[in-house]
Structure formats: C-alpha cells, structure tokens
PLY file of the C-alpha trace (Angstrom):
ply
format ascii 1.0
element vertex 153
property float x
property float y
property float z
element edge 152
property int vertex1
property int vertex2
end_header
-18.75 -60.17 -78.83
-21.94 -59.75 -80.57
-25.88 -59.61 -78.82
-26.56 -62.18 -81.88
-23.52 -64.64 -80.35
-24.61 -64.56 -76.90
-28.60 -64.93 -78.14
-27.31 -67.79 -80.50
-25.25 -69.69 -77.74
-28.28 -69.84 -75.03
-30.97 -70.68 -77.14
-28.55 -73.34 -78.48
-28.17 -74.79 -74.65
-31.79 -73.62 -73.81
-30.69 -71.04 -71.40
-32.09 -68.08 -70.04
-31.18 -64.88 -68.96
-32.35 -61.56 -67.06
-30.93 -57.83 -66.53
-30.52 -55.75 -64.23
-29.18 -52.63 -65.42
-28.19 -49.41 -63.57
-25.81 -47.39 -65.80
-26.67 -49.12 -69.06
-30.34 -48.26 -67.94
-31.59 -50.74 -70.57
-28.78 -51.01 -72.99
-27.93 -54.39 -72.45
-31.66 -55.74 -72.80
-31.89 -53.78 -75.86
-28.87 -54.83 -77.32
-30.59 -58.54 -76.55
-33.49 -57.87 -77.96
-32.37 -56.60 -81.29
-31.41 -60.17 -82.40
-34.19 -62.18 -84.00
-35.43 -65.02 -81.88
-34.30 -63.46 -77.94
-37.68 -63.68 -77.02
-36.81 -67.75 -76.68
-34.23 -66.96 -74.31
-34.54 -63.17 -72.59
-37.35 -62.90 -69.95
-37.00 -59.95 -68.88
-35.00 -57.05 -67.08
-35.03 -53.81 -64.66
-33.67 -50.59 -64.98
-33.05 -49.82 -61.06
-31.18 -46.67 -61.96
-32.29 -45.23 -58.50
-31.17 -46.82 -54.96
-35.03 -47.64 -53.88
-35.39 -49.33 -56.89
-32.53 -52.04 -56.71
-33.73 -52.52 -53.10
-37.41 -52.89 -53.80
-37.00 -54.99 -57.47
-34.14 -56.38 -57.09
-34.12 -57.15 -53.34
-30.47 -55.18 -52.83
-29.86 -54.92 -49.18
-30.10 -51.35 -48.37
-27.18 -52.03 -45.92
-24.75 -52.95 -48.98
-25.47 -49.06 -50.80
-25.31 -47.46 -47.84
-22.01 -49.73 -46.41
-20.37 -49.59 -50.16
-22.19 -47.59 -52.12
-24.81 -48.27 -55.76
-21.53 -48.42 -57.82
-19.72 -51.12 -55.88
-19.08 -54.94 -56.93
-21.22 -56.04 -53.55
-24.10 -53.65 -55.03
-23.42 -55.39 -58.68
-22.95 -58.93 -57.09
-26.59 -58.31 -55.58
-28.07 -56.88 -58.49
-27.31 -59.88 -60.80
-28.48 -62.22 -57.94
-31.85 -60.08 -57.52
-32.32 -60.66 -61.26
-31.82 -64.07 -61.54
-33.84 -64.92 -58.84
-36.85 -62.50 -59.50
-36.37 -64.00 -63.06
-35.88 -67.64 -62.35
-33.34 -67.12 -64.98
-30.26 -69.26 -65.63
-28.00 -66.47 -66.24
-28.74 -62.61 -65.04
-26.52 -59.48 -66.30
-26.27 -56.31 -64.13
-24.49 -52.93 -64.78
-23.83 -50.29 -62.45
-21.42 -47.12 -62.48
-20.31 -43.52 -63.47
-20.45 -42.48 -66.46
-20.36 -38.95 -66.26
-19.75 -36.19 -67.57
-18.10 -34.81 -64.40
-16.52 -36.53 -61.83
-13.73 -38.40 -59.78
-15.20 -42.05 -60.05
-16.21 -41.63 -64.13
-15.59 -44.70 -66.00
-15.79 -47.22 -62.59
-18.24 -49.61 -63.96
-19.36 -53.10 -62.13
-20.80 -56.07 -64.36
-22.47 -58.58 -62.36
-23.01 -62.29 -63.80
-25.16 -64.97 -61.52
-24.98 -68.27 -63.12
-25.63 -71.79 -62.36
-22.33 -72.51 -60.39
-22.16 -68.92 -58.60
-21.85 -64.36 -59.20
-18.89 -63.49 -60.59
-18.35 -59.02 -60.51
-15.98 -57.21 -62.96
-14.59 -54.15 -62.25
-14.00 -52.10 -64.97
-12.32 -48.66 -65.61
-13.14 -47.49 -68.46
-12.57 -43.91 -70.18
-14.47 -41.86 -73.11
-17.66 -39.50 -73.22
-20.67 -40.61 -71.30
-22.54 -42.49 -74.26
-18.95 -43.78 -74.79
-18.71 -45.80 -71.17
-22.50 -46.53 -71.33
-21.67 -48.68 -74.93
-18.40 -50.05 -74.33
-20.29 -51.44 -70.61
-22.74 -52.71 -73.06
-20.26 -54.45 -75.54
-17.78 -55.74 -72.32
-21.08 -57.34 -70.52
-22.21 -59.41 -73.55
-18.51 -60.78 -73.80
-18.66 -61.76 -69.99
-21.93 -63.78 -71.11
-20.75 -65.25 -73.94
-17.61 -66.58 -72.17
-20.01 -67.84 -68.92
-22.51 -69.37 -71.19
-19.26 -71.79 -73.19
-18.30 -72.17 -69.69
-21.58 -73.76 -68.72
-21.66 -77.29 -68.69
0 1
1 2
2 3
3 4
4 5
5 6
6 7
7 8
8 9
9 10
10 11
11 12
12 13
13 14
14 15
15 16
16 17
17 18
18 19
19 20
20 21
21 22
22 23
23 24
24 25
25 26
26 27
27 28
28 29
29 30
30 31
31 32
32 33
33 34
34 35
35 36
36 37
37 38
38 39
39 40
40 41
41 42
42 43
43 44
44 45
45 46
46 47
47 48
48 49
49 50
50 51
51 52
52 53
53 54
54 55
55 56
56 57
57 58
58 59
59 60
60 61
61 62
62 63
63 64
64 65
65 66
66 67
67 68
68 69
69 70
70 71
71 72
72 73
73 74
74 75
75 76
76 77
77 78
78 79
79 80
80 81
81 82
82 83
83 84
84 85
85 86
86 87
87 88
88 89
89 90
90 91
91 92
92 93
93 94
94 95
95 96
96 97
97 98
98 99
99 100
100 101
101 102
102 103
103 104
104 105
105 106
106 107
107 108
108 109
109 110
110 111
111 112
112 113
113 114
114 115
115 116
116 117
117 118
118 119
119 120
120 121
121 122
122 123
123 124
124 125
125 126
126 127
127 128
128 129
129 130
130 131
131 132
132 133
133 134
134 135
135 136
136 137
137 138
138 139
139 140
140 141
141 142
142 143
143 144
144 145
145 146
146 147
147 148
148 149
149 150
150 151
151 152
C-alpha cells in the first residue's frame, strides 16, 4: 500500500490523521508528506524516540514503559492515542521497536492505530538490516491505514 492511497482515501472521506513515531522516527510522516495534497489531511506528528518524550508529548503513562517497556503494544496503544488526541485527529499512526543492528528483540515492531471506533496494536516481527525493518514498518503501517480508513464508515 502506497502513502499516495492512504493520502487519496482520507482526503476523499475528509479525514485526518497524526503520527507518532518512535522507530520510524519520522518515516511514516515523511512517507505522508511526499504525496501532493497531504497537507489537506496530515496535521502533524512527533518523533518521541526517547521515553521522556512519549510521556511529556504524547502523554504515555510513565507506569506503562516502566511496567512493559517503550517497545510494547500498551506503549504503542498509548502512543497512537496521545497522537490523536494532542492532534484532534481522526486517525493517529504510531511506531515503536528494535531495529538494530545488535540484539535479542531486533525486528519486534508495534504499530498503533486510534480511530473513530477504538486503538487497534500490531505486533510485528520482522527481519532484515536496520534501514530494512525501519522501511518495511513504514510500508506495513500505511497498509494498516489504508485498510482502517475503507473500514470507516
């Protein structure tokens, strides 16, 4: 699924949509951005890639990263809701996880959606070099929003 398809599909429903991004650090809003014409449906995002910043922007309890750690689906879950309410945004990505080089955890990745009717958190394990997870986290997260927005009444 393409940044262009997902742009297309909420400015055809006049939806909106916010970031949060950890381990994409920006990717994702990037990715939105490069299609003509976002600026009539992305308002914004953060790149909380450290733990005081997901509490302080994006109103994460500190209780959740130090109960179940940044790279959890409760952080993710949080994350996306932080957005979309910081945002007042109909729809709110977040990304969090390892992508390495080194490590037991690399490829566990968390994509967060908050919509209209809920949060929904994919866990992902994913494998490849470090710009490899980071893309393919990227690519996965715009599918997740393309399927939520046809989902959306």
């Amino acid at each position: 699924m393409s940044a262009k398809n997902a742009v297309l599909a909420l400015l055809e429903k006049g939806l909106t949509l916010s970031t949060a991004e950890s381990l994409t650090a920006g990717m994702v809003s990037s990715a939105i951005c490069d299609v003509p014409g976002a600026s009539g449906c992305f308002l914004g995002g953060v790149c909380a890639y450290q733990d005081e910043v997901k509490e302080k922007w994006l109103n994460v309890p500190e209780a959740v990263i130090q109960k179940h750690s940044a790279v959890s689906a409760p952080c993710a879950r949080a994350m996306a809701l932080g957005a979309k309410e910081k945002f007042a945004s109909d729809f709110a990505l977040s990304t969090t996880g390892y992508a390495g080089p080194a490590g037991e955890n690399v490829g566990l990745v968390y994509v967060g959606i908050a919509h209209p009717r809920g949060v929904h958190v994919h866990r992902l394990q994913l494998s490849g070099s470090r710009q490899g997870i980071r893309k393919m986290t990227v690519q996965i997260a715009l599918h997740i929003l393309q399927k939520e927005i046809k989902n959306h009444g």
